[in-house]
Residue frames relative to the residue before (quaternion, step in Angstrom):
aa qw qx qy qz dx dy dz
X 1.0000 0.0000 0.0000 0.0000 0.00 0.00 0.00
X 0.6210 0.5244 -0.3372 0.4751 3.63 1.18 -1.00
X 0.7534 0.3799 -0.3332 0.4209 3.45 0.46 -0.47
X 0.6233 0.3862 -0.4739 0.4875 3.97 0.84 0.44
X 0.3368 0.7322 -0.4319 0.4050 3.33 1.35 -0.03
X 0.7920 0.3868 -0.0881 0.4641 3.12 0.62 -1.92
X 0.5284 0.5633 -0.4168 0.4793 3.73 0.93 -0.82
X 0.7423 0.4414 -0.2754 0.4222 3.61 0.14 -1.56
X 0.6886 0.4402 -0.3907 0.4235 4.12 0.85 -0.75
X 0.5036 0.7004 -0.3779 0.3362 3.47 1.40 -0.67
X 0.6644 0.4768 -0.0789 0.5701 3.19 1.07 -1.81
X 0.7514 0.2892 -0.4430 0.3944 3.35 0.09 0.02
X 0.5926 0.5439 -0.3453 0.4834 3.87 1.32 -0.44
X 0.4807 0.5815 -0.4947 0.4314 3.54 1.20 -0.59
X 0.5867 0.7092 -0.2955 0.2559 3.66 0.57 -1.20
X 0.5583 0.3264 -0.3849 0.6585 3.96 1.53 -1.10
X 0.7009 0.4925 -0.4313 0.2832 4.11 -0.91 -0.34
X 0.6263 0.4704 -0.2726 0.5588 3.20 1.56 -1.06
X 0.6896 0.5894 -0.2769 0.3168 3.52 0.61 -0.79
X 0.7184 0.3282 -0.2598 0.5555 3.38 1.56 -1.14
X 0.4879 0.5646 -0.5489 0.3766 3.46 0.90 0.12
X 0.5475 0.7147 -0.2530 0.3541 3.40 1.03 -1.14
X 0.8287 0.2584 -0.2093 0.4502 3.28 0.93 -1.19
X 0.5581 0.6119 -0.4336 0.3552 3.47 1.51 0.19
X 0.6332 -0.5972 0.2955 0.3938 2.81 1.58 -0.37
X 0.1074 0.8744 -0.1650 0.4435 3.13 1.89 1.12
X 0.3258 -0.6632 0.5786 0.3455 3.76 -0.96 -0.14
X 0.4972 -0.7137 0.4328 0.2370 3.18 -0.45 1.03
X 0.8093 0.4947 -0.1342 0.2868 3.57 1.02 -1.22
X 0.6208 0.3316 -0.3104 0.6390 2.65 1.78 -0.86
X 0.3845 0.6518 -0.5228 0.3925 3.62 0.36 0.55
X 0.8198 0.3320 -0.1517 0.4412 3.43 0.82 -1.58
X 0.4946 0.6216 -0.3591 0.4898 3.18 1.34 -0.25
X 0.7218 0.4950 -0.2799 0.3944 3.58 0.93 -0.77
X 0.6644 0.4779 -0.2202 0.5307 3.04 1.23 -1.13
X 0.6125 0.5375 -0.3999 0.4196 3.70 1.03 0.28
X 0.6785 0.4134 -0.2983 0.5290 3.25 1.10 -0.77
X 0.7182 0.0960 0.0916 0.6831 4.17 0.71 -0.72
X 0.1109 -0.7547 0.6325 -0.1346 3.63 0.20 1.73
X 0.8146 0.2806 -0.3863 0.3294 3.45 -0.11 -0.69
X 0.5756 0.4649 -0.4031 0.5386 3.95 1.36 -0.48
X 0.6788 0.5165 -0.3604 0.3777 3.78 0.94 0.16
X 0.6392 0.3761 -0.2901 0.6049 3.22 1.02 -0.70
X 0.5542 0.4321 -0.5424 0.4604 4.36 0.53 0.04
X 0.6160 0.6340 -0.2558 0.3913 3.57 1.25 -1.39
X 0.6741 0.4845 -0.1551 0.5355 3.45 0.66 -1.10
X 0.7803 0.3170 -0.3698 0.3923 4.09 0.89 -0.43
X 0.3949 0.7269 -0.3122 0.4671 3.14 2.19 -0.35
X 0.5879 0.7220 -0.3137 0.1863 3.97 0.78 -1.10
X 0.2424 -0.8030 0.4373 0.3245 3.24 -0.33 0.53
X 0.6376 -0.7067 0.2653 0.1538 3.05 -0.88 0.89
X 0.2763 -0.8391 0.4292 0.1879 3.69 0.49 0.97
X 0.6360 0.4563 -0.1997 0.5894 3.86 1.20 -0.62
X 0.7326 0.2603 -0.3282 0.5364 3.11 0.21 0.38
X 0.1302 -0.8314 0.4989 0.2072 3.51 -1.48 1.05
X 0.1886 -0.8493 0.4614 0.1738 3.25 -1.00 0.82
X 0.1248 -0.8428 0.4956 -0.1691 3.33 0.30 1.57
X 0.2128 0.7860 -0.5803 -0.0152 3.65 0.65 0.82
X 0.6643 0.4120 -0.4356 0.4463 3.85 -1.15 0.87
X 0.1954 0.8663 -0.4233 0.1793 3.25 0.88 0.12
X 0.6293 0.4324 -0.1038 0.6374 2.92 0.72 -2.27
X 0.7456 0.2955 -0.4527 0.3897 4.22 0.09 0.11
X 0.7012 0.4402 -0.4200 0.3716 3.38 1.11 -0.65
X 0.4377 0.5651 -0.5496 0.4324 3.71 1.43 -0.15
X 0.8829 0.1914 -0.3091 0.2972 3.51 -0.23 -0.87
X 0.3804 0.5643 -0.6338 0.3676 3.83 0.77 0.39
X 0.5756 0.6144 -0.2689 0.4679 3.91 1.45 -0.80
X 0.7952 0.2655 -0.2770 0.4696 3.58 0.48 -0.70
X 0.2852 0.6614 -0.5072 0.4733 3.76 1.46 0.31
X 0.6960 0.5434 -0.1451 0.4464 3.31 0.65 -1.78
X 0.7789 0.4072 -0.2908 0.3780 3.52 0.97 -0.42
X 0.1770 0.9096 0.0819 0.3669 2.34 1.97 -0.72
X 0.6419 0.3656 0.1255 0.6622 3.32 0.38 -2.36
X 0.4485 -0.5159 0.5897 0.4300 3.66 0.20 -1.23
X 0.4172 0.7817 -0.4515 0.1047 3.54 1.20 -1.24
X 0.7695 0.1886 -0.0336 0.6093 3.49 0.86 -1.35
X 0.5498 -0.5624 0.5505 0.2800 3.60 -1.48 0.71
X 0.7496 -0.5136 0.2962 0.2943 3.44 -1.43 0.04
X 0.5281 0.6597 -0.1693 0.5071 2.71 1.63 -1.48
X 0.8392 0.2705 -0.2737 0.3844 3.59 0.18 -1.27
X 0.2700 0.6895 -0.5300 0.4132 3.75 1.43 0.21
X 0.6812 0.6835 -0.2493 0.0820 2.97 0.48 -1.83
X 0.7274 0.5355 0.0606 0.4248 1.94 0.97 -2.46
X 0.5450 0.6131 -0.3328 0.4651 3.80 1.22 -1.03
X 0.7749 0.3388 -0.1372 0.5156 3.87 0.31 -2.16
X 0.5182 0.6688 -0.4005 0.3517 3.60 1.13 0.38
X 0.5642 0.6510 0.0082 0.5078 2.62 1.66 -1.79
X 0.8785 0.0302 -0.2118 0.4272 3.26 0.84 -0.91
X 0.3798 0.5659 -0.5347 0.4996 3.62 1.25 1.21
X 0.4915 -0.7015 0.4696 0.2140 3.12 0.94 -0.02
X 0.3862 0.7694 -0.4594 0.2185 3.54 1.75 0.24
């Protein structure tokens, strides 16, 4: 009996590692599968993840305006501003 005890708590704890992988953008399964066999190095592993939804563009706000210099100058057109500070907002 003790040992479905433990199977059934396993599986259900696998569920938090599998879940934040999930929302980083992860495989859910092989997430829960991991976190069943070695839960606690999964679920530290799984809050550690980098995050695939989310962008981390840091310089942005400089590479926008080395860009609007450029527009600026005339060098570049409006359009291709756009299309650049689009590019890096990720819009």
């Amino acid at each position: 009996m003790n040992l479905f005890l433990v199977v059934g708590v396993l599986a259900i704890f696998a569920n938090i590692p599998a879940v934040i992988a999930k929302d980083k953008g992860y495989k859910s399964e092989l997430w829960w599968f991991y976190g069943f066999l070695l839960w606690p190095a999964a679920f530290i592993h799984s809050m550690a993840l980098y995050d695939k939804n989310k962008s981390y563009s840091e310089g942005s706000a400089d590479e926008i305006i080395k860009w609007k210099k450029l527009l600026d100058e005339n060098i570049i057109t409006q359009e291709e501003f756009d299309r650049k500070k689009g590019k890096l907002l990720k819009l």
